[in-house]
C-alpha positions as CSV (number, residue, x, y, z in Angstrom):
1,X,98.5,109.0,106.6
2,X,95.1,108.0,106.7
3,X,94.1,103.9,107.1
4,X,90.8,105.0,105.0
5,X,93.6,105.5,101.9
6,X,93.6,101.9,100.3
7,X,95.4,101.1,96.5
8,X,92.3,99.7,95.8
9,X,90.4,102.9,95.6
10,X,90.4,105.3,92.8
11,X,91.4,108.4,94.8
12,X,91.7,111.9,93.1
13,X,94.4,114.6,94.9
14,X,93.9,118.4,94.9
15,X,97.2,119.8,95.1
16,X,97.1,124.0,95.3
17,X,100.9,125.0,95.2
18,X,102.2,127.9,96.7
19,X,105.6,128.7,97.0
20,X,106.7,127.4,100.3
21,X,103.9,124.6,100.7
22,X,101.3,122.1,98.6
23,X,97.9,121.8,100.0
24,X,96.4,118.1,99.4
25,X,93.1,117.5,99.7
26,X,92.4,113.4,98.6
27,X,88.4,112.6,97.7
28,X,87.3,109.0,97.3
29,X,85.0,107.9,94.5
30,X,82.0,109.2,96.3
31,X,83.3,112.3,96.7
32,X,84.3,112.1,100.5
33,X,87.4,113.8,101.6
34,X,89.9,111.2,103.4
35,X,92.8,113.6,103.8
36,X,93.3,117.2,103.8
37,X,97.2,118.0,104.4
38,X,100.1,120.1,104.1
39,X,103.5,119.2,102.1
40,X,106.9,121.3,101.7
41,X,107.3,122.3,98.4
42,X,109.9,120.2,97.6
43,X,110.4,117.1,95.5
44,X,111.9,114.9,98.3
45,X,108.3,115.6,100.1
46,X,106.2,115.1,96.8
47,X,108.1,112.2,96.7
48,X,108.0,110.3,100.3
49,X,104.2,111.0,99.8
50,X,103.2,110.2,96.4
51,X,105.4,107.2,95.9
52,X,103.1,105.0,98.7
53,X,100.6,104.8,96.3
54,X,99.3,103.1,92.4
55,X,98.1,105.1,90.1
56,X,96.1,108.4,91.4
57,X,94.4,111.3,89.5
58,X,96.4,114.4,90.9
59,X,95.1,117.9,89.8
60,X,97.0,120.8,90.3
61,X,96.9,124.5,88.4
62,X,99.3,125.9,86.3
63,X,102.2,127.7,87.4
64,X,105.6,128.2,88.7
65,X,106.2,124.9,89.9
66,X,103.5,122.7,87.8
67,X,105.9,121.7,85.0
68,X,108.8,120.0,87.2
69,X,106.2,118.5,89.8
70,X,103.8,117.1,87.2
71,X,106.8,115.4,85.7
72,X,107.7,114.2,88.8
73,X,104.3,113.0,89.9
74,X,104.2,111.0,86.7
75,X,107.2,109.3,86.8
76,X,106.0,107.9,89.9
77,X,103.0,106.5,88.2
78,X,100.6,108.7,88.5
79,X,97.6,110.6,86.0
80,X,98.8,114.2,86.1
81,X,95.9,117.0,85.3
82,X,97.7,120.2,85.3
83,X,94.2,122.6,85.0
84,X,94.4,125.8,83.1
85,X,94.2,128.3,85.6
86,X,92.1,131.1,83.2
87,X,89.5,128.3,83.0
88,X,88.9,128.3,86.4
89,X,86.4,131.1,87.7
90,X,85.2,128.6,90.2
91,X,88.3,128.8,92.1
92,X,90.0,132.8,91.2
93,X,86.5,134.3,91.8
94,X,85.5,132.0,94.9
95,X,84.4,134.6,97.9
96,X,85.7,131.8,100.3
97,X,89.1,131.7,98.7
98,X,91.8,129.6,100.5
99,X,94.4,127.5,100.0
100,X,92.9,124.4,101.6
101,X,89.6,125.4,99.4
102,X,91.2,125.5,96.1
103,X,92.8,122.2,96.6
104,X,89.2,120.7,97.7
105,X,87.7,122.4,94.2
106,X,90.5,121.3,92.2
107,X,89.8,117.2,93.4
108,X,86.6,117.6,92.7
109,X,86.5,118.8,89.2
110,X,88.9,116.3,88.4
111,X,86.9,113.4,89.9
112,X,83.8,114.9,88.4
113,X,84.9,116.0,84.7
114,X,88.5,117.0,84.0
115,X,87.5,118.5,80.9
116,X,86.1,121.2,82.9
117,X,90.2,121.8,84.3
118,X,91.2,122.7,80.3
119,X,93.6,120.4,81.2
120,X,97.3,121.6,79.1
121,X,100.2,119.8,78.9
122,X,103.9,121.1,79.9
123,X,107.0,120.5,77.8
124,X,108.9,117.9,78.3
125,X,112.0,118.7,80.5
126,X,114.7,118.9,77.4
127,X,112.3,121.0,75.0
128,X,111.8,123.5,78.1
129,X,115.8,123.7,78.4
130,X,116.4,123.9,74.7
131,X,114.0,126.9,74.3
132,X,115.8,128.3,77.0
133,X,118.5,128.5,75.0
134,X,116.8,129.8,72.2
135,X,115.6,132.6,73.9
136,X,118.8,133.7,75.6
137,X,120.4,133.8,72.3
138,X,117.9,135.7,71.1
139,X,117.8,138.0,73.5
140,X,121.9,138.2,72.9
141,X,121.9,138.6,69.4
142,X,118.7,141.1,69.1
143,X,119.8,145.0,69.0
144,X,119.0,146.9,71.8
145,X,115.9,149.5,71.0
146,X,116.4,152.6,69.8
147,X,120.1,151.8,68.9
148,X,119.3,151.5,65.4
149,X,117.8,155.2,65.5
150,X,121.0,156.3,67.4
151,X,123.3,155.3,64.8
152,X,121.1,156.3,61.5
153,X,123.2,158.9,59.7
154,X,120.9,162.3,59.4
């Protein structure tokens, strides 16, 4: 970790996800990197890296993974912007696309003006688990197409 990385700075994290790793890229108030890393996607590593520090601004995009590491990030204290990913033309229709730039972009929107990240906010864990349920049954009880056609009397 870097010594640059104090609790008394206001940092902001870039976090692009991908399936098997997080890029982090960490900008101080004036908009200087300080770190520029690589994570396993997995919560123990979110966590022995996150949990050093007060309260950051962490930015990531929507997605697969967004709704159960946002939670975790803020239950370790942290402000959570989860940017909406349609919003984003800076980042889908960058020439120099990358992993390590899209986590640089996203830190810097969020430092700059997170209303520009159409920030949304994910269920909560229970509500995502109760329309789970919800659906399934739906999809149980709902007749298959066409069967309705292929039991009309003619």
């Amino acid at each position: 970790m870097n010594d640059a990385i104090t609790k008394e700075t206001r940092l902001t994290v870039g976090l692009d996800v991908g399936d098997r790793y997080v890029h982090v890229c960490v900008i101080d108030v004036t908009g200087e990197i300080v770190e520029e890393s690589r994570l396993p996607n997995k919560s123990a590593a979110l966590r022995r890296r996150f949990s050093l520090h007060e309260s950051l601004r962490i930015v990531l995009e929507a997605g697969t993974h967004s709704p159960w590491m946002s939670r975790l990030l803020v239950d370790l204290g942290h402000e959570v912007l989860v940017a909406n990913p349609r919003k984003l033309r800076l980042i889908y229709q960058n020439e120099n696309k990358s992993d390590r730039v899209d986590a640089e972009y996203l830190a810097r929107l969020g430092r700059l003006d997170p209303s520009l990240l159409a920030p949304l906010r994910h269920r909560s864990a229970e509500t995502q688990e109760d329309l789970a349920v919800l659906r399934s049954r739906t999809a149980w009880c709902a007749p298959a197409p066409g069967l309705s056609a292929m039991l009309a009397e003619r």
